[in-house]
C-alpha positions as CSV (number, residue, x, y, z in Angstrom):
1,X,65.8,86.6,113.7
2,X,65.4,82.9,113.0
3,X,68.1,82.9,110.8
4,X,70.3,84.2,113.0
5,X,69.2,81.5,115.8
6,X,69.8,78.9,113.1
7,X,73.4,80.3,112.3
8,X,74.1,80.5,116.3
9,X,73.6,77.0,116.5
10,X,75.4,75.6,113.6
11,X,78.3,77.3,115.5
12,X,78.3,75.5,118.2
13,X,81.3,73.8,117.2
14,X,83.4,76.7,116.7
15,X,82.0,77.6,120.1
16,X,83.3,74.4,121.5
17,X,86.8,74.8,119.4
18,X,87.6,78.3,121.3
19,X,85.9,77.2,124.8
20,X,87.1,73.7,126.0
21,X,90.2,74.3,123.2
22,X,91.4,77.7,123.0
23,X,91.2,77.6,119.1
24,X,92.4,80.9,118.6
25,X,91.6,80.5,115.0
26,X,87.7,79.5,116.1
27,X,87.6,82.6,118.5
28,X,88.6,85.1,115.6
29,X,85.9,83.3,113.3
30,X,83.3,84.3,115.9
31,X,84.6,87.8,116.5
32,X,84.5,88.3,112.6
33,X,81.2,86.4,112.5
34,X,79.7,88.7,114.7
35,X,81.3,91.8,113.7
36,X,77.8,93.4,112.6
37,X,76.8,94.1,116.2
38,X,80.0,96.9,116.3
39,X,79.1,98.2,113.4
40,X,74.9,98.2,114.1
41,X,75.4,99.4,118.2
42,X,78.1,102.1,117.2
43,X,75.9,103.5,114.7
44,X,73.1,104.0,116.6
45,X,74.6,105.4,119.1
46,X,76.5,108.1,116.7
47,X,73.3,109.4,116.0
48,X,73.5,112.8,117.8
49,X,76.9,113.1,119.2
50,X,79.1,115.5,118.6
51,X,81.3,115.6,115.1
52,X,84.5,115.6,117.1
53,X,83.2,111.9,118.4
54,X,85.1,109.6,115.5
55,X,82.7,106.9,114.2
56,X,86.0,105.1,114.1
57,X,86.8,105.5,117.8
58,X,83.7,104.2,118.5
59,X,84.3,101.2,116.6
60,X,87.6,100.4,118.0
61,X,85.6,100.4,121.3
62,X,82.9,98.3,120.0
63,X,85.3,95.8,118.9
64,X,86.9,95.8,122.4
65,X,84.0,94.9,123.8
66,X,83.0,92.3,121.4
67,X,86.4,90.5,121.8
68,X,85.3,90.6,125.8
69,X,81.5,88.9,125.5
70,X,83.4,86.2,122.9
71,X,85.9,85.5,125.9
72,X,83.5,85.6,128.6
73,X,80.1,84.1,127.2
74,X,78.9,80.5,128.3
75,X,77.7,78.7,125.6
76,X,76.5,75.8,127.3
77,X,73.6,78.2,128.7
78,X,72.0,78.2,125.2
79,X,71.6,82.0,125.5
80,X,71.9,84.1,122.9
81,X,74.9,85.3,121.8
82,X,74.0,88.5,119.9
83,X,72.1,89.9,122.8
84,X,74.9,89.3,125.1
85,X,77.2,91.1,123.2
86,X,75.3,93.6,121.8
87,X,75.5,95.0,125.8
88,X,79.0,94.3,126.1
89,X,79.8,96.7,123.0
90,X,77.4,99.1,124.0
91,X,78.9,99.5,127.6
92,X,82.6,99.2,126.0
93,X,81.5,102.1,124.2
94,X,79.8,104.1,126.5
95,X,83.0,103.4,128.7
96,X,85.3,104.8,126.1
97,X,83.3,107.7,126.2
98,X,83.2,108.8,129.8
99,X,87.0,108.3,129.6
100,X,87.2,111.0,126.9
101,X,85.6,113.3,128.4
102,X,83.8,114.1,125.6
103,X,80.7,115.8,127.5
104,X,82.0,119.8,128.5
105,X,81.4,120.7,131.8
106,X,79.1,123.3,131.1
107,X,76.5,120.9,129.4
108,X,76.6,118.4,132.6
109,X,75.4,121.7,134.2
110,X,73.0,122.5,132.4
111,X,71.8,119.2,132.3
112,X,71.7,119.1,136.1
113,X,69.9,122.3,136.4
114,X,67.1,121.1,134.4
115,X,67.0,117.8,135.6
116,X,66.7,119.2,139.4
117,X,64.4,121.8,137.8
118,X,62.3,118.9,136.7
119,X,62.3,116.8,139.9
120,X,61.6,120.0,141.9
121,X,58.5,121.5,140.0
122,X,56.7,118.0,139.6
123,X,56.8,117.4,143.3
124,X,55.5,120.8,144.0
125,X,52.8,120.8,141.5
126,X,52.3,116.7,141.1
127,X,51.8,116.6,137.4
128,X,54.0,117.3,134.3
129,X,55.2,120.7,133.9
130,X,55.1,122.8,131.0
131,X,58.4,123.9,128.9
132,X,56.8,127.7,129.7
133,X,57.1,126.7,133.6
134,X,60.3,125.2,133.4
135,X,62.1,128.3,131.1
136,X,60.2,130.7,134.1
137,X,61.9,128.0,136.6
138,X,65.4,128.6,134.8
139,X,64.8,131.8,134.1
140,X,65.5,132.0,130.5
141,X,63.0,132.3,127.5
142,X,61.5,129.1,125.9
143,X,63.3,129.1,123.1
144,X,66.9,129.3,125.1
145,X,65.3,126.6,127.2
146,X,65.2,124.0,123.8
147,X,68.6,125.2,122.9
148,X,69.7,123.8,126.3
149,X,67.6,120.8,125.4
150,X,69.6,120.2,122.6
151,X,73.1,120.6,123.8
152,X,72.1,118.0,126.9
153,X,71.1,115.5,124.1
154,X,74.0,114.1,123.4
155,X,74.5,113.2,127.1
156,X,71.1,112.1,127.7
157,X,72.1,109.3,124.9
158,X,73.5,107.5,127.8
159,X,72.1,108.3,130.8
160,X,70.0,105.3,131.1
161,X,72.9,102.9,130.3
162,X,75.1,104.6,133.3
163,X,75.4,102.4,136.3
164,X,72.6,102.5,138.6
165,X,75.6,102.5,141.4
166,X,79.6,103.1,140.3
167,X,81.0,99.8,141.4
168,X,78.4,97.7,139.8
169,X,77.8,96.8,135.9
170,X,73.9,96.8,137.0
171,X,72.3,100.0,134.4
172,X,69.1,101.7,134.4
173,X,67.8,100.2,131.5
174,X,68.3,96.7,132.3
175,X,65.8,97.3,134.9
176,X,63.6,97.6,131.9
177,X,64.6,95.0,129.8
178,X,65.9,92.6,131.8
179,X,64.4,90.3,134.5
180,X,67.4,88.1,135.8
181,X,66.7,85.7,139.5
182,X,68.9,87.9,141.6
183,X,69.3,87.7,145.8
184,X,65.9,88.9,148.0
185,X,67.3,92.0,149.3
186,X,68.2,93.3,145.3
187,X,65.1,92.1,144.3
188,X,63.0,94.5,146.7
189,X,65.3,97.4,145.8
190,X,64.6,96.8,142.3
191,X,61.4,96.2,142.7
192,X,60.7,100.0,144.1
193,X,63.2,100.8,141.0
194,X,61.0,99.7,138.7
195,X,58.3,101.5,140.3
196,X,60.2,104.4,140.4
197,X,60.5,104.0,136.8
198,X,56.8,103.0,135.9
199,X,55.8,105.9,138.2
200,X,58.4,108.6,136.0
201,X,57.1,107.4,132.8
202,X,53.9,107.9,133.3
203,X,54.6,111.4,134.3
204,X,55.9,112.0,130.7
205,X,54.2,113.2,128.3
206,X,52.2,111.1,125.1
207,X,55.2,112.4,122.6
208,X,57.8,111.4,124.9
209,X,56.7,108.1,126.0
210,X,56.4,107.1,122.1
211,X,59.6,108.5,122.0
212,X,61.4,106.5,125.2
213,X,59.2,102.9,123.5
214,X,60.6,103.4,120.3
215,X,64.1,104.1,121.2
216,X,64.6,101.6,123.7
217,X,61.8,98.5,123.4
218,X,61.6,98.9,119.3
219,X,65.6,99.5,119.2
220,X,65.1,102.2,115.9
221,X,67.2,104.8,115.7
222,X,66.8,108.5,116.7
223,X,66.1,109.7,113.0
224,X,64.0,106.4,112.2
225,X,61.7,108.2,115.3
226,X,61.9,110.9,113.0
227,X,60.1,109.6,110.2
228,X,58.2,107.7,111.8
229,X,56.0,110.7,114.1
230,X,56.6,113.0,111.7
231,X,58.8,115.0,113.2
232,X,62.3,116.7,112.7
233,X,65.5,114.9,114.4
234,X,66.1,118.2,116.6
235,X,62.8,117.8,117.7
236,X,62.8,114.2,118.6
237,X,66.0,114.8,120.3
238,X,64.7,117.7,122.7
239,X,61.8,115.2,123.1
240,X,64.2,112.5,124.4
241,X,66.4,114.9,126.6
242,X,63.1,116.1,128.6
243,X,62.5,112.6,129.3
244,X,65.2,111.0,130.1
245,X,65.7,114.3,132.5
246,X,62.8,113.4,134.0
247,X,63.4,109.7,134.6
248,X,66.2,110.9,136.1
249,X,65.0,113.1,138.6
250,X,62.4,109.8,139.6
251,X,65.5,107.9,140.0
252,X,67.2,110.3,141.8
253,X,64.5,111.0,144.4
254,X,64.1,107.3,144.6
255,X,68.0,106.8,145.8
256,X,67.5,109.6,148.2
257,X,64.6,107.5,150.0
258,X,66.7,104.3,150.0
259,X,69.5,106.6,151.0
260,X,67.7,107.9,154.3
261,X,65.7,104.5,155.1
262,X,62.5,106.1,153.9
C-alpha cells in the first residue's frame, strides 16, 4: 500500500500534464498505469456469474470506466486515486451488466420471493429464521430452497452496489464504507440507513456476517472466503445470497417508513 502511495505521488506530474495540459500522451500513461484495478475489480466480480458473462466484456467495461475516473478525478484533493477508480470500474461494470440483461426473469423472481419471504417472517417472529421455516414459507423442500439460493447468487453479487435511489450514483454499500460531509437533511436519512443496516446485520447469522466482513471490509474474494472458513464456494455463495436478501428486506422496509412519513 505504501508503495503504491509513493508511486501516486511521483505522478503528480503526469497528473498535472493531462489536467491543466490536456497531455493526451500523460492521460494514456495513467490509464495504462493503472490498468490493474480492471483487471483486479473484474475478477472479483467474475467470481460466480454466469459462463455466458465474458471476462472480456467485463474488462472492456472496466476500462470504460477507468478512462472516466482519469478524466474526472481532482488531483489537487490529494485523494487517492486507486480507490476512486476502483468504484468507477466497478459501477461501469455493474452498469454494463444491467444493460445486458444478463439476470433471467425467473431468478429476479425468485429472488424477490425470498427476499419478501425474509422481511415478512422476521417481522412476524423478530428473530432470524430458519432455512426449514423459510422452505415451509415458500413451500418447497430445503434442499430446492438452496438451489434457489444458488441461482439468486449471481444477482445478489450486486445488490449492494445498486443505487440506493435510480437517479442518484449514491449505493448501498457506500453507506458502509464511506463517510462523505453531505447536506443535513441526507445526512438524517442516512443516518436511519445506516441503522437500518446495523440493525439487518445483526439479524444475520454468525456464518453470514463473517461472510458479508470478509467480502466487503477485507475485499477477498468469494473462493478466498472459501478457504478461509472452510467451506465449499457453493456454500459460501448460498451463505452470501441469504444475507444480502436479508439486508435487503431491512432496506426495503426502511424506504417504506421514509416513504409514508413514519
Amino acid at each position: 500500500m505504501n508503495e503504491r502511495k509513493t508511486s501516486t505521488l511521483n505522478y503528480a506530474d503526469v497528473w498535472e500534464k493531462w489536467k491543466e495540459h490536456g497531455d493526451l500522451e500523460a492521460k494514456k500513461q495513467l490509464i495504462e498505469k493503472y490498468l490493474h484495478i480492471v483487471d483486479y475489480v473484474s475478477g472479483r466480480l467474475a467470481v460466480g456469474l454466469p459462463k455466458s458473462v465474458s471476462k472480456d466484456d467485463l474488462s472492456s467495461n472496466g476500462v470504460m470506466g477507468l478512462i472516466d475516473a482519469v478524466e474526472k478525478f481532482d488531483y489537487k484533493r490529494g485523494l487517492q486515486f486507486e480507490t476512486y477508480a476502483s468504484w468507477r470500474v466497478r459501477g461501469a461494470i455493474l452498469d454494463g451488466l444491467r444493460q445486458g440483461d444478463w439476470v433471467p426473469r425467473s431468478v429476479r423472481e425468485k429472488a424477490k420471493k425470498i427476499e419478501e419471504g425474509y422481511q415478512q417472517l422476521e417481522q412476524q417472529y423478530l428473530r432470524t429464521v430458519t432455512d426449514a421455516e423459510m422452505s415451509e414459507h415458500l413451500n418447497v423442500s430445503e434442499k430446492d430452497f438452496h438451489n434457489m439460493l444458488q441461482e439468486v447468487a449471481v444477482m445478489t453479487l450486486c445488490s449492494l452496489e445498486d443505487p440506493i435511489r435510480e437517479e442518484e450514483s449514491e449505493t448501498r454499500l457506500s453507506l458502509l464504507v464511506d463517510d462523505k460531509a453531505k447536506n443535513p437533511d441526507y445526512k438524517v436519512q442516512e443516518f436511519y440507513l445506516h441503522e437500518s443496516l446495523a440493525k439487518g446485520i445483526e439479524k444475520l447469522t454468525e456464518k453470514e456476517r463473517t461472510v458479508v466482513s470478509l467480502l466487503y471490509y477485507e475485499d477477498l474474494s468469494l473462493s478466498e472466503i472459501a478457504e478461509v472458513m472452510s467451506l465449499s464456494p457453493s456454500r459460501i455463495s448460498q451463505l452470501h445470497s441469504k444475507a444480502i436478501l436479508r439486508l435487503r428486506g431491512s432496506l426495503e422496509k426502511h424506504r417504506d417508513l421514509l416513504m409514508r412519513g413514519d
